[in-house]
N, C-alpha and C positions, 0 to 999 in steps of 0.2 A: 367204356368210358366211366360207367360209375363204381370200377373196380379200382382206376385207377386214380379217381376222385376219392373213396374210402382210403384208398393207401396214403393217398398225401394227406390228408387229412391228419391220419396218424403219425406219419412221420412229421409232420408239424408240429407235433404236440413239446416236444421236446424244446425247440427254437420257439415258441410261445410263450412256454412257461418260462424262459430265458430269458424273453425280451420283455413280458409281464414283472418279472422283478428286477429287473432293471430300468423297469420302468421307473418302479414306486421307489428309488434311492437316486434315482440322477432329476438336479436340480436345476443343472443349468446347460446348455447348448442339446438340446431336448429336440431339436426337429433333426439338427444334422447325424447327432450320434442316433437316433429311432432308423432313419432312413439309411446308414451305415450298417448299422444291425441287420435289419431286414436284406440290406441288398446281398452282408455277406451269408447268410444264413438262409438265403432263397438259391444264391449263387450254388452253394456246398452241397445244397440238397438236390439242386439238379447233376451237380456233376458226378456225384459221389454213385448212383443208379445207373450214368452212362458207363462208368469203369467199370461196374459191377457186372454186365449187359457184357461189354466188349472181352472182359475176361469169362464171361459165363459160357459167353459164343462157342468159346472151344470146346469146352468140356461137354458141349450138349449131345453132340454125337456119339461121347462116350457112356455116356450113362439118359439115353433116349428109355432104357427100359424100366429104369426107375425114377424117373423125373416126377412125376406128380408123387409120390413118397417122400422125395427131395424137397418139393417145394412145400409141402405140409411140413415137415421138419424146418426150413427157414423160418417159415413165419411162426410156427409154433414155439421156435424157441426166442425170434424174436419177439414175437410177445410173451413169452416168461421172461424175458431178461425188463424189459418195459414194467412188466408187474412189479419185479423184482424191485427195481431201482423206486421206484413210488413208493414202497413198504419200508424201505432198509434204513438202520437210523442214521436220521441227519444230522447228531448231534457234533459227527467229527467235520462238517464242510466247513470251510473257513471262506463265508460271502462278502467279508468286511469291503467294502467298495466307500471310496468318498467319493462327498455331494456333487464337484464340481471335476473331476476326471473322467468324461467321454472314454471309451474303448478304444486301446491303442490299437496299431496296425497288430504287434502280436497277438492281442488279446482277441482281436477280429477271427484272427486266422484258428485261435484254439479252439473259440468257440464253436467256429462255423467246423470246424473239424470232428469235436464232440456231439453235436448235435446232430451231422450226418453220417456217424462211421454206419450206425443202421440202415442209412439210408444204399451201402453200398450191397448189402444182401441181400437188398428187395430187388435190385442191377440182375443181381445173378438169380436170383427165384425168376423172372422176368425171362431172363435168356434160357433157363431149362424150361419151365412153363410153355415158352412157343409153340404150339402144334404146329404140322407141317414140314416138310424139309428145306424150307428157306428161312433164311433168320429176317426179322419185323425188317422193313423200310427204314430208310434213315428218315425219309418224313412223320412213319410211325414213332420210331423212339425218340425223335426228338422231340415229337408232341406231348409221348410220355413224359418225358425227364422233363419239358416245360413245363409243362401242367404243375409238376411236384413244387418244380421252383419256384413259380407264378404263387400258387395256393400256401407256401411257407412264406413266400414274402408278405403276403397280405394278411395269415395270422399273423405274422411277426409286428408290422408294425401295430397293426391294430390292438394288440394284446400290450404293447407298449403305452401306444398311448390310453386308452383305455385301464390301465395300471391305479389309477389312483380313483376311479369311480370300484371298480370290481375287487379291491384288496382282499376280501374276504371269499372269494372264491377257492372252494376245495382243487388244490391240484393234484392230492393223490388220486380222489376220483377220476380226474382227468386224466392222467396217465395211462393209471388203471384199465379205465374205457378205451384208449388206444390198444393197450396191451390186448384187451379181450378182444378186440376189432381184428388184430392181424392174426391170432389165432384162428379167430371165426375165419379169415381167409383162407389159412392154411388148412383146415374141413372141408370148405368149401372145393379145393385142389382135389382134394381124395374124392368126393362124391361127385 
C-alpha cells in the first residue's frame, strides 16, 4: 500500500502543478472549473494505469524472466523523463490563458491526457512486477488504480485552490522529487 501511495503521489505531481497554475490565473468561476480539473485529471490518472495493467497482462508470460530489469527500466526512465521535463527551458510554452475562460471540454480532455500518459507505464510496470502466476484481483487493481485517482484528485484540487497563498513555491524541486521517487522505485524492483 505505501508503494502505491509513493507512486500516486508522483504521478500527481504533474496534474498538481497544473491545477496550482491554473489556479493563480483564473478569476472567475473558481469552484466549478477546480472541481472539473480535479475530477478530469483524478479520472485519467486512474484509467490511464488500468490500460497499462490490462495491456501489460499479456506480455507478462512472455517476458516473466526479465520482468524486474523491466520494471527498474519503467520507472527509471520514467523518472528521467520527469527530471527531464522540470529542467528543460520553458522559455518556448505558450501559458497565455485569460482571467475569465474556465477549461473547455477539449482542453479538459488534453490536459487530463498529458498529465496521465505516464501514468500508463506505471499500468504495465504493475502487470510485469506481479509475482506469482495469477494476475492481481480485480478488487486489487481497482483499489490500485483508485487510490491513484482518489490521491490526484485531492492534490489537484488542493494545489488549485491553495494557488494564490503558495505562488512561490519551487515546482522544479517538486517535479524533480517525483522524478527521484520513481527511480528510487525502479532500485527498489532490482533489489
Amino acid at each position: 500500500m505505501l508503494d502505491i501511495i509513493l507512486i500516486s503521489l508522483a504521478l500527481a505531481v504533474d496534474a498538481t502543478i497544473y491545477s496550482f497554475s491554473y489556479g493563480l490565473v483564473l478569476r472567475c468561476r473558481r469552484q466549478s472549473s477546480a472541481l472539473w480539473l480535479a475530477l478530469t485529471v483524478g479520472v485519467f490518472q486512474a484509467g490511464m494505469p488500468l490500460l497499462g495493467y490490462l495491456g501489460g497482462e499479456g506480455l507478462r508470460e512472455s517476458v516473466a524472466t526479465w520482468q524486474d530489469g523491466i520494471v527498474a527500466a519503467v520507472f527509471g526512465g520514467l523518472g528521467a523523463y520527469v527530471i527531464y521535463g522540470a529542467w528543460r527551458d520553458r522559455t518556448d510554452c505558450n501559458c497565455a490563458c485569460t482571467d475569465c475562460n474556465p477549461l473547455g471540454l477539449l482542453a479538459l480532455l488534453l490536459v487530463g491526457t498529458a498529465t496521465a500518459i505516464d501514468a500508463l507505464a506505471v499500468g504495465v510496470a504493475m502487470a510485469l512486477s506481479h509475482s506469482g502466476a495469477s494476475p492481481l484481483s480485480t478488487a486489487c487493481l481497482f483499489g490500485k488504480v483508485g487510490t491513484i485517482g482518489a490521491i490526484t484528485f485531492i492534490c489537484s484540487l488542493a494545489a488549485f485552490h491553495t494557488a494564490r497563498l503558495l505562488h512561490h513555491l519551487p515546482t522544479r524541486l517538486l517535479e524533480t522529487c517525483a522524478g527521484l521517487l520513481l527511480i528510487a522505485l525502479g532500485i527498489k524492483s532490482l533489489i
